[in-house]
PyMOL Python script that loads the backbone (N, CA, C, O; Angstrom):
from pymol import cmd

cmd.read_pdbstr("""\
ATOM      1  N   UNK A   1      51.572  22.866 -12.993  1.00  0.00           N
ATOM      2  CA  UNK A   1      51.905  22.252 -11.726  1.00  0.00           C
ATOM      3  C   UNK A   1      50.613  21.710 -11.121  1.00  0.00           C
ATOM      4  O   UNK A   1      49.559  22.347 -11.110  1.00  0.00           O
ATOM      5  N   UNK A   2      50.797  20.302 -10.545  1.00  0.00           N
ATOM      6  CA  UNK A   2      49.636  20.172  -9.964  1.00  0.00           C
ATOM      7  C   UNK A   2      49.837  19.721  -8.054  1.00  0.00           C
ATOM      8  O   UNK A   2      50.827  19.519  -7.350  1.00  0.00           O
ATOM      9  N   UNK A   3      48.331  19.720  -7.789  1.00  0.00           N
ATOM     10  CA  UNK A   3      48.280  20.125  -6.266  1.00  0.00           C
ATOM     11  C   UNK A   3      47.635  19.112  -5.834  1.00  0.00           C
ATOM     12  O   UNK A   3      46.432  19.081  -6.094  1.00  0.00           O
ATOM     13  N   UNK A   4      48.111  18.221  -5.212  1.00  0.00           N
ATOM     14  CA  UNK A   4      46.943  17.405  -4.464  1.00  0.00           C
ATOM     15  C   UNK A   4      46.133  17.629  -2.909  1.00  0.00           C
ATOM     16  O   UNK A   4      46.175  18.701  -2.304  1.00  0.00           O
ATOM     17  N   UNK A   5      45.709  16.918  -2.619  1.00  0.00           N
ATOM     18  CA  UNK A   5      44.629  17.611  -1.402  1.00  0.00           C
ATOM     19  C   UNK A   5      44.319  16.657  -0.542  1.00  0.00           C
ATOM     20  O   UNK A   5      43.323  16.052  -0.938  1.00  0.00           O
ATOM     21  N   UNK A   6      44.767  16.219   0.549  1.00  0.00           N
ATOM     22  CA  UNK A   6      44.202  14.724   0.717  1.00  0.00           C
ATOM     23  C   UNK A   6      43.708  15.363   2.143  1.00  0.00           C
ATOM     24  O   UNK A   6      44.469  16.038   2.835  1.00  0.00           O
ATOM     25  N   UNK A   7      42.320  15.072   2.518  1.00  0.00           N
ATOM     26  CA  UNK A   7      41.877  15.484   3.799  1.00  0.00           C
ATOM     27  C   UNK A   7      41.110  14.477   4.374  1.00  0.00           C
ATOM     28  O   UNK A   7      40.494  13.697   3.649  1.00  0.00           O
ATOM     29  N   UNK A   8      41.080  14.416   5.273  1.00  0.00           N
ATOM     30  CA  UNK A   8      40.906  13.404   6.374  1.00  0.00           C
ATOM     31  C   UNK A   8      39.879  13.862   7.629  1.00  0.00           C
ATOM     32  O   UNK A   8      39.996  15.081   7.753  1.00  0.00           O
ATOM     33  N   UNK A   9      38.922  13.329   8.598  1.00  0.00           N
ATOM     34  CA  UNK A   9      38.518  13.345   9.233  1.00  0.00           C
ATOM     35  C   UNK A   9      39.982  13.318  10.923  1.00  0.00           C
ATOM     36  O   UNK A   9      40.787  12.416  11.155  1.00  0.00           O
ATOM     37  N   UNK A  10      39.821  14.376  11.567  1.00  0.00           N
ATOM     38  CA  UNK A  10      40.973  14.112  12.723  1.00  0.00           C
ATOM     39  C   UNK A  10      40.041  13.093  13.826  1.00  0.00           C
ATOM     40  O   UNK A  10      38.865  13.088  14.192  1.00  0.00           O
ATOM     41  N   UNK A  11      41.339  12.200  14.144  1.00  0.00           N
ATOM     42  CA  UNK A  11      40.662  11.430  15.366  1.00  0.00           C
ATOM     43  C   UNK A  11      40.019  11.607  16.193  1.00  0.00           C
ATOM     44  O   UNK A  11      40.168  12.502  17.025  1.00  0.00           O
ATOM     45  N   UNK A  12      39.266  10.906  16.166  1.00  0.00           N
ATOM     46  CA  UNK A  12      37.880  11.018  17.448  1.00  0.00           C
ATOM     47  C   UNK A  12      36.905  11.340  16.898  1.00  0.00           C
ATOM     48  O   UNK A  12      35.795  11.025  17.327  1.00  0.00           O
ATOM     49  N   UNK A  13      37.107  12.130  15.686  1.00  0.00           N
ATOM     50  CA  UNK A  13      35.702  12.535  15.091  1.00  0.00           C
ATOM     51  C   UNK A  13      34.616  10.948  14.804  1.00  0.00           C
ATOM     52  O   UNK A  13      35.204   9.894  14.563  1.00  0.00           O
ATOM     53  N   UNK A  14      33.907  10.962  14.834  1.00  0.00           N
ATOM     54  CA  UNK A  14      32.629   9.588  14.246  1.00  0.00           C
ATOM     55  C   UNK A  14      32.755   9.776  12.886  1.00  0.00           C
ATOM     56  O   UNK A  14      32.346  10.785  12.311  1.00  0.00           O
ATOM     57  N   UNK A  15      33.403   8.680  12.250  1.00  0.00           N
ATOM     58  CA  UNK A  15      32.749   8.476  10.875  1.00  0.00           C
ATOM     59  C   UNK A  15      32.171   7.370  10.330  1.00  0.00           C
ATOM     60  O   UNK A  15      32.842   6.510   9.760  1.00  0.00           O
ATOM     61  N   UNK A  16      30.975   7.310  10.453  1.00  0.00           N
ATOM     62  CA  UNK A  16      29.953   6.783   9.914  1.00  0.00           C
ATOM     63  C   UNK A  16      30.147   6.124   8.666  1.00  0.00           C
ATOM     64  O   UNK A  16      29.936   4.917   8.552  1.00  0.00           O
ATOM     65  N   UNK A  17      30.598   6.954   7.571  1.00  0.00           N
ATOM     66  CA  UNK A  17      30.823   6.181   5.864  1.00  0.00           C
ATOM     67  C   UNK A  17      31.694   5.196   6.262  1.00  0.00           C
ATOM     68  O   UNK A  17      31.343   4.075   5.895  1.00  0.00           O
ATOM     69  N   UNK A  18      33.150   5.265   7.161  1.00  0.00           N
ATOM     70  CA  UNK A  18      34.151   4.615   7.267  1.00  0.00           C
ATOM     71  C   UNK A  18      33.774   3.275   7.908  1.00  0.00           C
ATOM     72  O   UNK A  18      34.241   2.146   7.756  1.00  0.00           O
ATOM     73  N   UNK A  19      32.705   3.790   8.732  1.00  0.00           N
ATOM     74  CA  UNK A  19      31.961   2.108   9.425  1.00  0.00           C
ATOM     75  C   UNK A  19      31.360   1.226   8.629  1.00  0.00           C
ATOM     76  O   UNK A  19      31.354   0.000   8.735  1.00  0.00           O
ATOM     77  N   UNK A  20      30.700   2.111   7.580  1.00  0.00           N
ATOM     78  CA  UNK A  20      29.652   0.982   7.074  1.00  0.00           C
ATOM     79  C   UNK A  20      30.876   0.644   5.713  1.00  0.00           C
ATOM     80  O   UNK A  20      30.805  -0.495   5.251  1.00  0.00           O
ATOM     81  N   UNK A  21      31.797   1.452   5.186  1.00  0.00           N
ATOM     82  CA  UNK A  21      32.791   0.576   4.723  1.00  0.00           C
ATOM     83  C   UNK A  21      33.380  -0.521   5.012  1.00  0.00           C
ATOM     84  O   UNK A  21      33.539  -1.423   4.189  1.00  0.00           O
ATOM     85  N   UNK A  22      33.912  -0.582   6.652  1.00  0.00           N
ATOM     86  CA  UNK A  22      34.580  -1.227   7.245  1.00  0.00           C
ATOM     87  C   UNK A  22      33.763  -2.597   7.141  1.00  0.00           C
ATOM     88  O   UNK A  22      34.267  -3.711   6.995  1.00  0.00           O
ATOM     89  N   UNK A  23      31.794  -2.161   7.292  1.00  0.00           N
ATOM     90  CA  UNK A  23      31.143  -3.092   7.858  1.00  0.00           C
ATOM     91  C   UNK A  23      30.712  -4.203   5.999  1.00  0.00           C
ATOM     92  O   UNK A  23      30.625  -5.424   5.871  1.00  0.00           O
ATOM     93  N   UNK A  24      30.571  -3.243   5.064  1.00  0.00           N
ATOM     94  CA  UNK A  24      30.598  -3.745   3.764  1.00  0.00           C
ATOM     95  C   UNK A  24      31.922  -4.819   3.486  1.00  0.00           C
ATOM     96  O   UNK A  24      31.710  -5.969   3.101  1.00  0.00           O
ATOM     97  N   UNK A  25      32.813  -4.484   3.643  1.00  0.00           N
ATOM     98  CA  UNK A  25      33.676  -5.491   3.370  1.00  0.00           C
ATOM     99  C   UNK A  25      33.878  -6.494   4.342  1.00  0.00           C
ATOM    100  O   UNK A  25      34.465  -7.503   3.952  1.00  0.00           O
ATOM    101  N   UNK A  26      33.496  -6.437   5.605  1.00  0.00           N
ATOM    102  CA  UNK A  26      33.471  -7.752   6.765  1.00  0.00           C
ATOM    103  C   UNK A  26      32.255  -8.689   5.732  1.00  0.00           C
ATOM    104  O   UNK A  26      32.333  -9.906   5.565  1.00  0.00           O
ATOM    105  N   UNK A  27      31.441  -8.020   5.278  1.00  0.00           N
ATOM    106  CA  UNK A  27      30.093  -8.684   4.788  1.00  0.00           C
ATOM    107  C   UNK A  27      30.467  -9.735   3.595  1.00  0.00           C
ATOM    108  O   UNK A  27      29.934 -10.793   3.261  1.00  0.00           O
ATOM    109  N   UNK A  28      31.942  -8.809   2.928  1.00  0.00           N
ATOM    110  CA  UNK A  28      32.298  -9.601   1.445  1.00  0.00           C
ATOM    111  C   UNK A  28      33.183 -10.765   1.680  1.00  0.00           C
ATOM    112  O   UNK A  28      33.395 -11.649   0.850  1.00  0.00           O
ATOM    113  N   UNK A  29      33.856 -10.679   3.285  1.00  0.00           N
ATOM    114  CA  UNK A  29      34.475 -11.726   3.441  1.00  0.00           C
ATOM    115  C   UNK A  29      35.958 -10.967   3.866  1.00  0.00           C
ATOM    116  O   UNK A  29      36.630 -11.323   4.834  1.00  0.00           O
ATOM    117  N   UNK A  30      36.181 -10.286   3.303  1.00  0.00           N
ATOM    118  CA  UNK A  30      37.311  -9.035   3.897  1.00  0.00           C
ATOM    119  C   UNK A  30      37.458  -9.132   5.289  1.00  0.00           C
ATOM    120  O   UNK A  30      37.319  -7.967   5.663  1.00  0.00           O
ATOM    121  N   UNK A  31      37.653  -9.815   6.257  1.00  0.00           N
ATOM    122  CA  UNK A  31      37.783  -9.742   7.698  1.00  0.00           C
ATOM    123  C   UNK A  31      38.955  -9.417   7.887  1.00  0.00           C
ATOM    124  O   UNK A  31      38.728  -9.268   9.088  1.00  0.00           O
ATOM    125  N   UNK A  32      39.978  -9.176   7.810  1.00  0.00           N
ATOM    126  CA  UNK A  32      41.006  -8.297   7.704  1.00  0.00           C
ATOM    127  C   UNK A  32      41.273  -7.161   8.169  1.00  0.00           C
ATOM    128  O   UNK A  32      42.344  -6.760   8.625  1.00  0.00           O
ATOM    129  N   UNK A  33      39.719  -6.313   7.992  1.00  0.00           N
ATOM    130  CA  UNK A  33      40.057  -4.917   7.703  1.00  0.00           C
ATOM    131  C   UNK A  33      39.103  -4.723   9.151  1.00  0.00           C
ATOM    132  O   UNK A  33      37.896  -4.954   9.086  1.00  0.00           O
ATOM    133  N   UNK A  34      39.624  -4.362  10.223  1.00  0.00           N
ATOM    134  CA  UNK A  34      39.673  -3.848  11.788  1.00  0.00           C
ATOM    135  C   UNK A  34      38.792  -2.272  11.509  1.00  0.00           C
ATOM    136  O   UNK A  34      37.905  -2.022  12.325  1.00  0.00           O
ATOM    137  N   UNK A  35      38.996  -1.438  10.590  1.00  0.00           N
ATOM    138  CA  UNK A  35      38.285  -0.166  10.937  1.00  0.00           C
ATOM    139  C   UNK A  35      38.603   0.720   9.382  1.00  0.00           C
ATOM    140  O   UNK A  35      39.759   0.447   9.058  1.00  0.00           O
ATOM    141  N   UNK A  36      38.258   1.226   8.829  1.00  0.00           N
ATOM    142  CA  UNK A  36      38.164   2.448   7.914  1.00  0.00           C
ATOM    143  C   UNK A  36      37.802   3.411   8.027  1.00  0.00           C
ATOM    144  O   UNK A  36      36.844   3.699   8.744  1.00  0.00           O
ATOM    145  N   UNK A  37      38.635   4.418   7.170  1.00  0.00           N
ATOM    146  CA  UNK A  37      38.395   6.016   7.458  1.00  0.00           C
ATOM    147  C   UNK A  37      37.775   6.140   6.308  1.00  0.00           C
ATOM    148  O   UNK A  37      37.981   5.192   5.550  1.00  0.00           O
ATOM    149  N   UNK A  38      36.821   7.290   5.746  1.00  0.00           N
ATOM    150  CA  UNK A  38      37.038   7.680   4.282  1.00  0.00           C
ATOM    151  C   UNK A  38      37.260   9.028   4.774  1.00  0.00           C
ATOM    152  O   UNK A  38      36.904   9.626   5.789  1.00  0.00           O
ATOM    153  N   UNK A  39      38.000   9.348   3.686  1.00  0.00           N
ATOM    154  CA  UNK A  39      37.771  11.290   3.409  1.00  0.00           C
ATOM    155  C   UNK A  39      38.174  11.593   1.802  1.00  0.00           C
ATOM    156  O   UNK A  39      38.244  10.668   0.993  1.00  0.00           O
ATOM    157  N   UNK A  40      38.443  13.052   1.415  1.00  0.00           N
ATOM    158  CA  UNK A  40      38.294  13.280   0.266  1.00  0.00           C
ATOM    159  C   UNK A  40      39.502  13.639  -0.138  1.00  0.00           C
ATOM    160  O   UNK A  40      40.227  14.228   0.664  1.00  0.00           O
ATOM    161  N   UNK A  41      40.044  13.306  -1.698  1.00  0.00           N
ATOM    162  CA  UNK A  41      41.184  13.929  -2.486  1.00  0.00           C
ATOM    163  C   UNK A  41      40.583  14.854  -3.544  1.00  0.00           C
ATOM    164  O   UNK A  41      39.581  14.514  -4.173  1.00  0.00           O
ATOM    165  N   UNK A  42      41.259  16.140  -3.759  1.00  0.00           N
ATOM    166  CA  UNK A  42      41.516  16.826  -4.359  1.00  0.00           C
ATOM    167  C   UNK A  42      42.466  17.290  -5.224  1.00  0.00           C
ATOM    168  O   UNK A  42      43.334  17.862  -4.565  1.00  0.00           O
ATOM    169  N   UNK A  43      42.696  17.310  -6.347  1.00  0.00           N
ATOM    170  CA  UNK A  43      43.438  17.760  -7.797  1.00  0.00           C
ATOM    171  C   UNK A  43      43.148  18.819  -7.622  1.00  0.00           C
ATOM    172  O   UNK A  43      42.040  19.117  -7.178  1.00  0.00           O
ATOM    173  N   UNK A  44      44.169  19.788  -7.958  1.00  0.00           N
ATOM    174  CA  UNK A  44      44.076  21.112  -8.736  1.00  0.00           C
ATOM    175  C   UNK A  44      45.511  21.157  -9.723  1.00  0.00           C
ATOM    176  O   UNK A  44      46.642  20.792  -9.403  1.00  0.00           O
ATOM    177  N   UNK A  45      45.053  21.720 -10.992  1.00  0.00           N
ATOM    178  CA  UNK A  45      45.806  22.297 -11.771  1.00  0.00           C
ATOM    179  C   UNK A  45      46.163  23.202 -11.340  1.00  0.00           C
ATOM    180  O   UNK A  45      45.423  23.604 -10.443  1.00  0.00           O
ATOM    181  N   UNK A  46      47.330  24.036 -11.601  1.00  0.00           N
ATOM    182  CA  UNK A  46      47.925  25.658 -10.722  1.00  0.00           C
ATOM    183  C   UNK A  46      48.791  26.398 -12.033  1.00  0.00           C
ATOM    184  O   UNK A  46      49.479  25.648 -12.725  1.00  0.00           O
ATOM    185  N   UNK A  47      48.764  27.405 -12.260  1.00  0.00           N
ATOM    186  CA  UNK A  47      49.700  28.202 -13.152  1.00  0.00           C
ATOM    187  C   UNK A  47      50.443  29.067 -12.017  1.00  0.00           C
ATOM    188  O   UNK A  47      49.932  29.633 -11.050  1.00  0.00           O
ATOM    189  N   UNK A  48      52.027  29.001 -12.474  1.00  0.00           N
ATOM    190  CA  UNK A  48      53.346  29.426 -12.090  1.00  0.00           C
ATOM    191  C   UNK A  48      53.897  28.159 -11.586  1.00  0.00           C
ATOM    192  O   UNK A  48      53.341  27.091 -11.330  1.00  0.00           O
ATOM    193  N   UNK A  49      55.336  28.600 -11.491  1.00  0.00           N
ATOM    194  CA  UNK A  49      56.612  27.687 -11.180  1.00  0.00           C
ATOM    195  C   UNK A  49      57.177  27.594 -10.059  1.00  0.00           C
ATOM    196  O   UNK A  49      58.169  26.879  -9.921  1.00  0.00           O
ATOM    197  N   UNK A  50      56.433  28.586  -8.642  1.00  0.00           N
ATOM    198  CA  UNK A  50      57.308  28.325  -7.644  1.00  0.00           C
ATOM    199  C   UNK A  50      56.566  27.833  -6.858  1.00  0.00           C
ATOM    200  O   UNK A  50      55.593  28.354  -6.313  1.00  0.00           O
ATOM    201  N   UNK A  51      57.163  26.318  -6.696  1.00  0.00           N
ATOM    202  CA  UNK A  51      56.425  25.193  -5.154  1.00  0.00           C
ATOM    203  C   UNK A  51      56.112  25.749  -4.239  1.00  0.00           C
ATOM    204  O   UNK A  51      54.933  25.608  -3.913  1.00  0.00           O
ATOM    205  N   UNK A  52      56.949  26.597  -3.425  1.00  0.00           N
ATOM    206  CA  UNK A  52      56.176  26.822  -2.158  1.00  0.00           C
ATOM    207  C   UNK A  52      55.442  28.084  -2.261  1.00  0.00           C
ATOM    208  O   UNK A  52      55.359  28.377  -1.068  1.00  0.00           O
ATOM    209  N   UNK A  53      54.919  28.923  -2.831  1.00  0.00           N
ATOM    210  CA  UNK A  53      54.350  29.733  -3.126  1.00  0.00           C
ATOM    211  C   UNK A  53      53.176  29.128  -3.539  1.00  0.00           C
ATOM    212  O   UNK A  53      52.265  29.952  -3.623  1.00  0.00           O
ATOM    213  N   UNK A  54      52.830  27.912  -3.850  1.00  0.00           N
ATOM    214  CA  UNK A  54      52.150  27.334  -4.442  1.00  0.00           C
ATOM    215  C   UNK A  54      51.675  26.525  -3.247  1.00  0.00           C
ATOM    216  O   UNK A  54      50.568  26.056  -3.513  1.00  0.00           O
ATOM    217  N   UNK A  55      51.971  26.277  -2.373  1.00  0.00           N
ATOM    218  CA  UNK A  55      52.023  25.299  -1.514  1.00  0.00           C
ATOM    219  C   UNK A  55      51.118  26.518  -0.340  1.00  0.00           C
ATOM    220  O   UNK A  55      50.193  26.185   0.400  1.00  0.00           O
ATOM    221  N   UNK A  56      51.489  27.415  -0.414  1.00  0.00           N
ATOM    222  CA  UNK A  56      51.095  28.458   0.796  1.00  0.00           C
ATOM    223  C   UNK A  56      50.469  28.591   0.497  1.00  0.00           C
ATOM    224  O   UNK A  56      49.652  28.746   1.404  1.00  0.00           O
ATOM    225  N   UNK A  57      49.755  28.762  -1.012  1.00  0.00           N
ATOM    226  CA  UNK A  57      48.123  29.136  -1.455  1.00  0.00           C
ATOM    227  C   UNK A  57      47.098  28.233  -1.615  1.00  0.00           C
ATOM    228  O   UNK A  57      45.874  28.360  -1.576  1.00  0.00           O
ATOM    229  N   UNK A  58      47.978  27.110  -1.840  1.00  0.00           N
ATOM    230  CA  UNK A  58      47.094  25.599  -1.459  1.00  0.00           C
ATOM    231  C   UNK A  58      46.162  25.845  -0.269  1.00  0.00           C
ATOM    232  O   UNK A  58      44.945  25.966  -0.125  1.00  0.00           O
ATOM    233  N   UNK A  59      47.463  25.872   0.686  1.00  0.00           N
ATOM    234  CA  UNK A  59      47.322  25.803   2.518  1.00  0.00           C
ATOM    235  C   UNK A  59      46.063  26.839   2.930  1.00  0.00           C
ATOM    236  O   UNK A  59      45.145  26.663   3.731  1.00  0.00           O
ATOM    237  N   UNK A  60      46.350  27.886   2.145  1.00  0.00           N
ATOM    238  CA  UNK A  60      45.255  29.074   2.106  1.00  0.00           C
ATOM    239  C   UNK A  60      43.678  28.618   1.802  1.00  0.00           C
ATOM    240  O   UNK A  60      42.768  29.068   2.498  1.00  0.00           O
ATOM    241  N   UNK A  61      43.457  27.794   0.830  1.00  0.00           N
ATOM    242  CA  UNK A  61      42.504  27.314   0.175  1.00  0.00           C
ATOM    243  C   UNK A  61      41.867  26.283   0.885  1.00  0.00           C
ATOM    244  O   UNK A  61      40.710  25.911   0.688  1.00  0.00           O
ATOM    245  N   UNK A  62      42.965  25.650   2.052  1.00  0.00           N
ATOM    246  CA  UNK A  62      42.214  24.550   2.290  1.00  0.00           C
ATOM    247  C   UNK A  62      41.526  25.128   3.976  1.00  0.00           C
ATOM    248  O   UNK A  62      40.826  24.530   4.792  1.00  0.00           O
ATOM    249  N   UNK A  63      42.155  26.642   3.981  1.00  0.00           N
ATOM    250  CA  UNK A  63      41.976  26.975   5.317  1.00  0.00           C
ATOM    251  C   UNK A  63      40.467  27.484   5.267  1.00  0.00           C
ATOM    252  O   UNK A  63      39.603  27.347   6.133  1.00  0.00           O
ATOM    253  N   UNK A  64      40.372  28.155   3.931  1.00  0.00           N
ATOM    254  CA  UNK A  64      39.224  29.074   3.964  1.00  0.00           C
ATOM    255  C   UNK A  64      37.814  28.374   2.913  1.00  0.00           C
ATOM    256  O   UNK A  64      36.925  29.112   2.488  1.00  0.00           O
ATOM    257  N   UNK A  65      37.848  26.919   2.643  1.00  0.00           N
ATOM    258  CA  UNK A  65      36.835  26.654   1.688  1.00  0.00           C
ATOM    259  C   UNK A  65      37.309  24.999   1.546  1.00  0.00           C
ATOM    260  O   UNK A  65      36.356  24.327   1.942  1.00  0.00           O
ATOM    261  N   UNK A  66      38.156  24.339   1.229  1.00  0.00           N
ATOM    262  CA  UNK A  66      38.238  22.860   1.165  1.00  0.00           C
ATOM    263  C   UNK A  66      38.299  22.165   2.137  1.00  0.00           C
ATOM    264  O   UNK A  66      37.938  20.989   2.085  1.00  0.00           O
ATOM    265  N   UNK A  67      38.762  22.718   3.236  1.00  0.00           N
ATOM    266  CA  UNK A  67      38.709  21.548   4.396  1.00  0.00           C
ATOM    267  C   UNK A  67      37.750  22.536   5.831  1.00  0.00           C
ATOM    268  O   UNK A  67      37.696  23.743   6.064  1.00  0.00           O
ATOM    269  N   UNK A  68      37.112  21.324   6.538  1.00  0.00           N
ATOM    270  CA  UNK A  68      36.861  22.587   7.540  1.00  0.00           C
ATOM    271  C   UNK A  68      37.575  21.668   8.987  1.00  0.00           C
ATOM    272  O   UNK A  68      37.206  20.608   9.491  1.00  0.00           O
ATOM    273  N   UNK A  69      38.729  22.603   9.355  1.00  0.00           N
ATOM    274  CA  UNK A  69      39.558  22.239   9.948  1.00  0.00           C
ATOM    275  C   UNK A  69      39.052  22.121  11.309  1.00  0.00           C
ATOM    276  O   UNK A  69      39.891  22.110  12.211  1.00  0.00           O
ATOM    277  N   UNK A  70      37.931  22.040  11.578  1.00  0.00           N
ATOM    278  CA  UNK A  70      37.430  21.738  13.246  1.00  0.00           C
ATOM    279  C   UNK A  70      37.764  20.483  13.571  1.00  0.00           C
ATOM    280  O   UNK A  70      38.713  20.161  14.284  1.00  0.00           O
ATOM    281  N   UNK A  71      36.978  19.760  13.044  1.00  0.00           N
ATOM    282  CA  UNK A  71      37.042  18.586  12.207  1.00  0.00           C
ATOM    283  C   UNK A  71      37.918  17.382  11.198  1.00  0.00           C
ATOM    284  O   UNK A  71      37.862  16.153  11.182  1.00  0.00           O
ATOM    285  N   UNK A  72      38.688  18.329  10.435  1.00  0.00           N
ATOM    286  CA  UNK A  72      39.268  17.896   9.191  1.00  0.00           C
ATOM    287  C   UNK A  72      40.736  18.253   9.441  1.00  0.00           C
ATOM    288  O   UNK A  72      41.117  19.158  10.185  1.00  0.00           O
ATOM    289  N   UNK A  73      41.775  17.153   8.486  1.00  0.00           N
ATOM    290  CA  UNK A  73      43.034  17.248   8.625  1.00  0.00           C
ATOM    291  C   UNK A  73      43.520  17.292   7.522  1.00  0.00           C
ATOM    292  O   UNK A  73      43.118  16.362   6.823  1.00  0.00           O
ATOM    293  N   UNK A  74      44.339  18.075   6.941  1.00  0.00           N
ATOM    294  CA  UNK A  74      44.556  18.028   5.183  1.00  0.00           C
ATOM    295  C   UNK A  74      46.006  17.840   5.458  1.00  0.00           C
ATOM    296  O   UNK A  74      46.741  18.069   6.418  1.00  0.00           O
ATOM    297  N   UNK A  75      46.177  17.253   4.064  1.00  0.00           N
ATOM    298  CA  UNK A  75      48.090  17.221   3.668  1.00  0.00           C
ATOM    299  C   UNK A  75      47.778  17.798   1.897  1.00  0.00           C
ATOM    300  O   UNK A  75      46.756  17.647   1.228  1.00  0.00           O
ATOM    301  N   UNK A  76      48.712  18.285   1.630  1.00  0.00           N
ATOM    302  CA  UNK A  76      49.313  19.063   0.922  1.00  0.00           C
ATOM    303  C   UNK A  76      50.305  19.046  -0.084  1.00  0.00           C
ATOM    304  O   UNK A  76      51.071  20.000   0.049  1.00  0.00           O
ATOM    305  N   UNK A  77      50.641  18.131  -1.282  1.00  0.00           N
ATOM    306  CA  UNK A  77      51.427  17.650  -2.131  1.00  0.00           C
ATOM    307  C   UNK A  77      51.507  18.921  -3.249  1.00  0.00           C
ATOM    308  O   UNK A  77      50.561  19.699  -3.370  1.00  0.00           O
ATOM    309  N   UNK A  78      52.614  19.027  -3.967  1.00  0.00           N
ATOM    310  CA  UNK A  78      53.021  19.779  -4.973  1.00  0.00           C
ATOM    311  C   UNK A  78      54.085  19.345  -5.634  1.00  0.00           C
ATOM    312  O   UNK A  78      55.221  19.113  -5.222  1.00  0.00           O
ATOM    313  N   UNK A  79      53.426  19.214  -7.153  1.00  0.00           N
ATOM    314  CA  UNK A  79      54.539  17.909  -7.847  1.00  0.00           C
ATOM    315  C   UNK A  79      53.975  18.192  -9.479  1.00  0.00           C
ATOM    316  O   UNK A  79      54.432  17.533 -10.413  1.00  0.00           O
TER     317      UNK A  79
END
""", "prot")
cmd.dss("prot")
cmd.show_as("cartoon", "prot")
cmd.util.cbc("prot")
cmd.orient("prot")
């Protein structure tokens, strides 16, 4: 089973990478693009068969070591 991880900076926070993204592609001609976020995805492989059991230990993982939730907003896929 695998786990995805998608975490995000929560609003209001400053992100800096997301600016000079935003500001890299105004540069390439991309004017389009009004503002960018970045943040990080995560894969995990998982052994056993039950989703939400799987899903609660995700949630666990992202509470205590992958995300730092002051800051950070995670979502949580299991598929």
């Amino acid at each position: 089973m695998k786990a995805r991880v998608h975490i995000t900076l929560k609003k209001g926070v400053l992100d800096p990478q997301g600016k000079a993204i935003a500001g890299a592609l105004a540069g390439l001609g991309f004017d389009e693009v009004a503002d960018a976020r970045q943040g990080k995805f995560i894969e995990l492989d998982l052994t056993g068969e039950d989703a939400a059991a799987a899903k609660a230990r995700v949630e666990a993982m992202c509470q205590k070591l992958l995300a730092n939730t002051v800051i950070e907003n995670y979502a949580v896929e299991i598929g």
